[in-house]
C-alpha positions as CSV (number, residue, x, y, z in Angstrom):
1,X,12.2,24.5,-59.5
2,X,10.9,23.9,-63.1
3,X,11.2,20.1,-64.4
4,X,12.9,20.0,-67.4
5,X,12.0,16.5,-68.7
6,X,10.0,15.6,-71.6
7,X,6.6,14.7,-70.4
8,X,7.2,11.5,-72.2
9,X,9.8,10.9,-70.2
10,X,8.5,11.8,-66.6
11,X,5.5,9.7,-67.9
12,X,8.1,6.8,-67.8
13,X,10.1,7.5,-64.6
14,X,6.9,7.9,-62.5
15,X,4.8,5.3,-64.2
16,X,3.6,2.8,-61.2
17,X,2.8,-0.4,-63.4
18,X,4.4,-2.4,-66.2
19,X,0.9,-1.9,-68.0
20,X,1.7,2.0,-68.3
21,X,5.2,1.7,-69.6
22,X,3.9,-1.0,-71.9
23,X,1.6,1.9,-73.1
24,X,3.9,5.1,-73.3
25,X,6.7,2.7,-75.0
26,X,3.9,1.7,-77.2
27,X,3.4,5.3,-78.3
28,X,6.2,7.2,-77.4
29,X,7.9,8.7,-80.8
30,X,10.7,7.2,-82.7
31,X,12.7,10.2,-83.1
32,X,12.1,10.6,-78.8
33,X,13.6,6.5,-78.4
34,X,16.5,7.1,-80.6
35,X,17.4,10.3,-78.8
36,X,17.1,9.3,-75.3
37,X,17.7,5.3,-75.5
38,X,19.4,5.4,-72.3
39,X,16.9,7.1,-70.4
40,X,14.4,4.8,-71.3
41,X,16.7,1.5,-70.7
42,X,17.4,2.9,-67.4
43,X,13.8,3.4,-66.6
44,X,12.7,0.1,-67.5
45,X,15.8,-1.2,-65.5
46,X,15.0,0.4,-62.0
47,X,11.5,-0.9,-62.8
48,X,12.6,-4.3,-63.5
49,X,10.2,-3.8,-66.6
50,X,11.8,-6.9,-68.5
51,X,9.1,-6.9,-71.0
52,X,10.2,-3.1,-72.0
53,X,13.5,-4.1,-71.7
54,X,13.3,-6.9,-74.6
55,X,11.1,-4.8,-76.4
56,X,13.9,-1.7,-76.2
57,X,16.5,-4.1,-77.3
58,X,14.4,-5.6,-80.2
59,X,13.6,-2.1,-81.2
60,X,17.2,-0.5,-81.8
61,X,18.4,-4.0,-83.1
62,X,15.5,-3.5,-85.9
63,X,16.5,0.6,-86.6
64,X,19.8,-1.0,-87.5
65,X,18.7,-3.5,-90.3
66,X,17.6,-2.7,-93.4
67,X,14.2,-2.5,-94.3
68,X,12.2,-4.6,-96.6
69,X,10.3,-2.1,-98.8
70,X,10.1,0.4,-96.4
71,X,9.0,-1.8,-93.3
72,X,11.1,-2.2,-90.6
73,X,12.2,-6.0,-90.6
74,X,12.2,-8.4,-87.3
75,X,10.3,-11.4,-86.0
76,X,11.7,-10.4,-82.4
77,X,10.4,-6.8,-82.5
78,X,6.9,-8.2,-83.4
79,X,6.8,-10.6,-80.0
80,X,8.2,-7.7,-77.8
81,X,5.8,-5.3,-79.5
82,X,2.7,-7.9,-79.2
83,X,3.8,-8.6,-75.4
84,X,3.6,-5.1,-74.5
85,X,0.3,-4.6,-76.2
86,X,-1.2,-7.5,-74.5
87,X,0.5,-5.1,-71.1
88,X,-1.4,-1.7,-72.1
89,X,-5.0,-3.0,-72.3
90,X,-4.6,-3.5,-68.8
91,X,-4.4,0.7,-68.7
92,X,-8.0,2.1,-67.9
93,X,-8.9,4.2,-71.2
């Protein structure tokens, strides 16, 4: 059987630590978040990945603002973000 899923996304369903999640939210594209929110909220849900779970939430509440001169606004997306960085550096390079 061929798998069918984005390797993004299989990245995210068989990730075994909140530090890797952290990592492939951290660089997963926009256009790949806005198009399969519910996959990734689910994934961080069965993971209990709370951190990616605030950080998804902050994220889609900030593509609904408007921008201030082209940058995406919001104090709360810059804490989730920073949280989940301080996650991925514990990924081996």
């Amino acid at each position: 059987m061929t798998d069918t899923m984005l390797p993004i996304l299989r990245a995210m369903h068989d990730a075994g630590t909140d530090a890797e999640r952290a990592a492939i939210l951290l660089t997963c594209p926009i256009s790949i978040m806005l198009k399969y929110r519910q996959v990734l909220e689910s994934a961080c849900a069965r993971h209990d990945f709370d951190a990616g779970s605030e950080y998804l939430v902050c994220f889609y509440a900030a593509m609904h603002q408007t921008r201030f001169r082209g940058n995406v606004r919001g104090a709360a997306l810059k804490h989730a973000e920073g949280r989940l960085l301080l996650l991925s550096e514990q990924v081996p390079l």
